[in-house]
GUVO-408101 format. One record per residue (C-alpha): residue number from 1; residue in three letters; x negated, y, z. Coordinates in steps of 0.25 Angstrom, whole numbers. Example, Ala and Ser with C-alpha at 12.3 -4.5 7.8 and 13.67 -1.06 7.14 Angstrom:
GUVO-408101
num,residu,east,north,up
1,Ala,-49,-18,31
2,Ser,-55,-4,29
This chain:
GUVO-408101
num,residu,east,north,up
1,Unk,-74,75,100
2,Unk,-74,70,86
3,Unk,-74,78,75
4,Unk,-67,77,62
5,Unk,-67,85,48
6,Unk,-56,88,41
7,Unk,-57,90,27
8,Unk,-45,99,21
9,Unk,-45,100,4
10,Unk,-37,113,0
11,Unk,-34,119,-14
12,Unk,-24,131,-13
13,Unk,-20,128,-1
14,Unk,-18,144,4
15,Unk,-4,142,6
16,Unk,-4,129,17
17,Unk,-17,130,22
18,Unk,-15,137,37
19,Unk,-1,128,38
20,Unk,-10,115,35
21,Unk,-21,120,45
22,Unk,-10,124,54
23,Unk,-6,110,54
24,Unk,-17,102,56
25,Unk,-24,110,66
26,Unk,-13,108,73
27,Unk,-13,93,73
28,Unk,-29,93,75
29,Unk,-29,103,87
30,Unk,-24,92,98
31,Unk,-34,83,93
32,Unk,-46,78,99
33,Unk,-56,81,88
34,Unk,-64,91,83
35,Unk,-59,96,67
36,Unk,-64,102,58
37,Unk,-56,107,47
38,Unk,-62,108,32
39,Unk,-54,115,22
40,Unk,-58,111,10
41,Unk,-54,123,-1
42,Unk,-55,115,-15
43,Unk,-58,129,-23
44,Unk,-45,136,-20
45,Unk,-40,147,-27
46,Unk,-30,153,-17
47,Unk,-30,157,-3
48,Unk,-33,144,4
49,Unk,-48,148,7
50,Unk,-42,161,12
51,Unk,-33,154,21
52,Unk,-43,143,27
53,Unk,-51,154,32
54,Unk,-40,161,39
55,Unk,-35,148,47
56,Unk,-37,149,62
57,Unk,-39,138,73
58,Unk,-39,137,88
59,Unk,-39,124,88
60,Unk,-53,119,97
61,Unk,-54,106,89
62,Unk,-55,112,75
63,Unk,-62,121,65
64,Unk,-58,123,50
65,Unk,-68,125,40
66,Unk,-66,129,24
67,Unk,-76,121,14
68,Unk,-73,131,3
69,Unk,-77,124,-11
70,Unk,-83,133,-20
71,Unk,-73,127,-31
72,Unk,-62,118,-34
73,Unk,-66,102,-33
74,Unk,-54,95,-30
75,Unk,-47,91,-20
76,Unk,-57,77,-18
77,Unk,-70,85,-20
78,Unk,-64,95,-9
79,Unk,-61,83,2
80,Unk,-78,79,-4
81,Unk,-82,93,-1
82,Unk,-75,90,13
83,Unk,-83,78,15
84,Unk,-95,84,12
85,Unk,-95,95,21
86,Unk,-89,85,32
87,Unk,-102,74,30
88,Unk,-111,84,34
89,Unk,-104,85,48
90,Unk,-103,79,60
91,Unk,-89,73,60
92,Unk,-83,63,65
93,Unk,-72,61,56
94,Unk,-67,69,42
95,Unk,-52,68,39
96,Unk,-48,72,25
97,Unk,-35,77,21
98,Unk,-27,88,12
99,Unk,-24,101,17
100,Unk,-9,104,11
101,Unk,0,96,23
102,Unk,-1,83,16
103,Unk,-10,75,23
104,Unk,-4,75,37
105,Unk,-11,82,49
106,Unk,-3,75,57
107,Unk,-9,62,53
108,Unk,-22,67,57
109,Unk,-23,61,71
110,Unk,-19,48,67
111,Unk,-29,47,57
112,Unk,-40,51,68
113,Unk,-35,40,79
114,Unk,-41,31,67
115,Unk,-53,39,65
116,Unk,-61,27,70
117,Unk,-60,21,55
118,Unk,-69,27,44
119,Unk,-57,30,35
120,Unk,-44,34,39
121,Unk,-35,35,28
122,Unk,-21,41,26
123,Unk,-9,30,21
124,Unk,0,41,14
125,Unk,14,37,19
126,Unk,24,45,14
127,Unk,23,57,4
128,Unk,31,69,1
129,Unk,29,71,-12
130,Unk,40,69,-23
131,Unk,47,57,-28
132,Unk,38,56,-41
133,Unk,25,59,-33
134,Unk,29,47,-26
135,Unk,31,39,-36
136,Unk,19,42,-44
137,Unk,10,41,-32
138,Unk,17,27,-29
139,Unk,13,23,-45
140,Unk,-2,28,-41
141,Unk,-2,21,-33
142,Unk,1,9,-38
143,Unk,-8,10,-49
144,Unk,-18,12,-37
145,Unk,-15,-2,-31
146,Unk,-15,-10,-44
147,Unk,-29,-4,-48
148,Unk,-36,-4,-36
149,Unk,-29,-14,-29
150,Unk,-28,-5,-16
151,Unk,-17,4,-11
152,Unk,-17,18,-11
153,Unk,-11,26,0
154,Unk,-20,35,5
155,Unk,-26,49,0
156,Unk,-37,59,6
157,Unk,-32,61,19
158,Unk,-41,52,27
159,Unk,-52,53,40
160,Unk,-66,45,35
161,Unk,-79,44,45
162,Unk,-91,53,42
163,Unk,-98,39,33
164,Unk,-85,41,25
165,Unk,-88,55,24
166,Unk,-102,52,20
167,Unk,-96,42,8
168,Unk,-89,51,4
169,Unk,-97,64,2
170,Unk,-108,53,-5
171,Unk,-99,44,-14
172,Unk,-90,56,-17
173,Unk,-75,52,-21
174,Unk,-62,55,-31
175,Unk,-52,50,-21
176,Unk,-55,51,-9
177,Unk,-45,41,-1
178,Unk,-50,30,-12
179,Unk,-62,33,-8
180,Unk,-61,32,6
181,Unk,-53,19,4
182,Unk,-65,13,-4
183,Unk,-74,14,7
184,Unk,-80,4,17
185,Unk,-76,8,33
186,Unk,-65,8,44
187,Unk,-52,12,38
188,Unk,-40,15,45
189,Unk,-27,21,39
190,Unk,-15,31,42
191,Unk,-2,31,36
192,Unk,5,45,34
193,Unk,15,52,26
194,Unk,11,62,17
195,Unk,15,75,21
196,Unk,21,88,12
197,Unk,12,98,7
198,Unk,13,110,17
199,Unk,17,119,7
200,Unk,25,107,0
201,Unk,19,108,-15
202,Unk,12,95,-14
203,Unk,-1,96,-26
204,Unk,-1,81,-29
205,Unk,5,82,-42
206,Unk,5,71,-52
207,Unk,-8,76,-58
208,Unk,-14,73,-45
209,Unk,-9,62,-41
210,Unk,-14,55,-57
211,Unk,-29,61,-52
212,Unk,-27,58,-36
213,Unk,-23,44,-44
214,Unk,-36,42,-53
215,Unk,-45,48,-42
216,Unk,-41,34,-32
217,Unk,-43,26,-45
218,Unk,-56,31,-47
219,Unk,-60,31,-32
220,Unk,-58,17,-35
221,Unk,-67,15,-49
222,Unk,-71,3,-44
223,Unk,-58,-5,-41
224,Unk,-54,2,-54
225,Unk,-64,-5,-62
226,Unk,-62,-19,-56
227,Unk,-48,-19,-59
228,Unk,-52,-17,-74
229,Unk,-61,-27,-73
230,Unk,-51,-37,-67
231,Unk,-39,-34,-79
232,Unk,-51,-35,-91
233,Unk,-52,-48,-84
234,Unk,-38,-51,-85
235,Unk,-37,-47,-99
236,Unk,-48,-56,-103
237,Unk,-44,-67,-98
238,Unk,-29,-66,-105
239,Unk,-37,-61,-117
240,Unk,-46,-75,-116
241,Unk,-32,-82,-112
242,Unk,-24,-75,-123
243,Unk,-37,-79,-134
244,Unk,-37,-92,-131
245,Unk,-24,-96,-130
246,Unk,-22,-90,-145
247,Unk,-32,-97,-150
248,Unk,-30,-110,-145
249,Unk,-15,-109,-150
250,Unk,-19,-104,-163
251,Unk,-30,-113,-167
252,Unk,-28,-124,-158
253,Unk,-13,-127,-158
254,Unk,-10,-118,-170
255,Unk,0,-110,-165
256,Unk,3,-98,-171
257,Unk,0,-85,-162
258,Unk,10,-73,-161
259,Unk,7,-60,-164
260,Unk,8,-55,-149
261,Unk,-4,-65,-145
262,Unk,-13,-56,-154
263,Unk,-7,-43,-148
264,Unk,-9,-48,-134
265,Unk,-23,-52,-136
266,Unk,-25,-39,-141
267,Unk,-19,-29,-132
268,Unk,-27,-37,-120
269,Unk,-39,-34,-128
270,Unk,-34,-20,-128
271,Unk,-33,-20,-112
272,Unk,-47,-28,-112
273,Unk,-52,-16,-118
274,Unk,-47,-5,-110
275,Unk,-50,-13,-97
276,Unk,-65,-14,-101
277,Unk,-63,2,-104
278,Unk,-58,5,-90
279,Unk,-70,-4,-86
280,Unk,-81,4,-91
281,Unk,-74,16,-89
282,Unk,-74,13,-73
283,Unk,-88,8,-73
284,Unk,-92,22,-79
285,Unk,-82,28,-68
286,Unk,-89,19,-57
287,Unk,-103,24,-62
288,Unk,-98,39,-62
289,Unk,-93,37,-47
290,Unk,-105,32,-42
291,Unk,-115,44,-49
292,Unk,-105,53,-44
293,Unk,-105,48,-30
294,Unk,-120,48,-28
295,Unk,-118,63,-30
296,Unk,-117,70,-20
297,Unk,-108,83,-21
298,Unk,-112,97,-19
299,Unk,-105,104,-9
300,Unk,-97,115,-14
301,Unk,-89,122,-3
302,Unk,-93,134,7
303,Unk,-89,130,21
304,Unk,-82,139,31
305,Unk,-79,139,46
306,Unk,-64,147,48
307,Unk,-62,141,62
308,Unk,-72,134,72
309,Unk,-67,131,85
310,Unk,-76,119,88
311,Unk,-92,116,85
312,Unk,-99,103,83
313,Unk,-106,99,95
């Protein structure tokens, strides 16, 4: 029976955390896989460790364990710390997804009748939240599309094969759905709606959604940087056609030039300028990314067995 990791990211989650677990045991309980259950606690500072450790479980096929950071990193250093307790263990599969009702259990076996793929990631279909999330979210991305040239319709929930795993923990990451869609392999995809938060106080504010945005822009440095490369281009050549059409109607044909010629000229200077800035600022961003992620992180958190109804082989 193949085995598969789950790895849950929590932050003050006391007050939804035995209704989430409730709910995807019961989804995981008829199926024929072994699971293990890995609560990530990101450092928080209410009850959640207190109420992971007194969930219970008859289900045969599943255990749950608490990797207990010793502080606060963040919701994508928390899915890391996942990882990296999960590459050091014989799994089959790792499914990555949030622990607040959003990401669908539900969905669960479908994304495993794909698990044949090395990356299976989440299509968001439908969302609950409001009007304006919707519409700023739809602008994001947008943006995304125009920048990078790719669309953007997925997020963390996603099932990757140990070798992504391994990518992972080595190459460390921002953003991690743009991560895993950068990567070489076998990629199948499942479109579902996003659910309600179970206790129906969704966190994605608009302050998260501007860093959840530069976080996938980032991920994608590289694609970044070329589309500044491609509109310097761009505005040279119009700066180059703009000269020369100047000068050969002032000095050749002696036309008199307007004023706006001059401006014109001048403001695509001014962009010329800013585009060679993003340029060397996203070599230096490419350079950081790459020191950083032939670094490999430390492990921070305290793991903990709370319920073991099956043992590896």
């Amino acid at each position: 029976m193949k085995k598969i990791a789950v790895i849950l990211p929590c932050y003050n989650e006391s007050n939804l955390i035995h209704k989430f677990n409730h709910k995807i045991v019961e989804h995981l309980e008829h199926l024929s896989y072994k699971f293990d259950l890995l609560y990530v606690n990101d450092g928080s500072i209410d009850d959640t460790v207190k109420y992971i450790k007194s969930i219970t479980c008859k289900a045969s096929n599943i255990n749950i364990k608490l990797l207990d950071l010793t502080y606060n990193v963040g919701h994508q250093s928390a899915i890391y710390q996942g990882l990296l307790y999960s590459s050091n263990k014989p799994y089959d599969n790792v499914l990555i997804m949030d622990s607040d009702g959003e990401d669908d259990p539900n969905a669960i076996s479908t994304i495993l009748d794909h698990s044949d793929h090395d990356i299976v990631q989440v299509s968001r279909g439908k969302r609950s939240e409001s009007l304006v999330f919707k519409l700023l979210y739809k602008i994001y991305k947008l943006i995304f599309y125009f920048l990078i040239g790719k669309k953007i319709d997925y997020g963390n929930f996603s099932l990757i094969k140990p070798r992504l795993v391994a990518a992972a923990v080595d190459n460390s990451f921002i953003h991690l759905g743009a991560f895993l869609d950068n990567q070489k392999g076998t990629k199948g995809k499942v479109k579902w709606n996003r659910s309600k938060r179970l206790d129906g106080q969704s966190k994605m504010s608009f302050t998260n959604l501007f860093y959840h945005g530069i976080s996938s822009l980032t991920e994608n440095a590289q694609s970044l940087l070329f589309f500044f490369i491609r509109l310097s281009i761009l505005i040279l050549i119009g700066i180059i056609v703009l000269s020369v059409t100047i000068i050969y109607k002032k000095y050749i044909l002696n036309i008199a030039i307007l004023g706006w010629s001059s401006t014109l000229l001048s403001n695509l200077l001014n962009s010329l300028l800013i585009c060679i800035g993003f340029f060397v600022m996203g070599s230096l961003q490419l350079n950081l990314l790459s020191k950083q992620g032939k670094k490999r992180r430390e492990k921070i958190f305290i793991p903990h067995t709370i319920v073991e109804n099956w043992k590896d082989n």
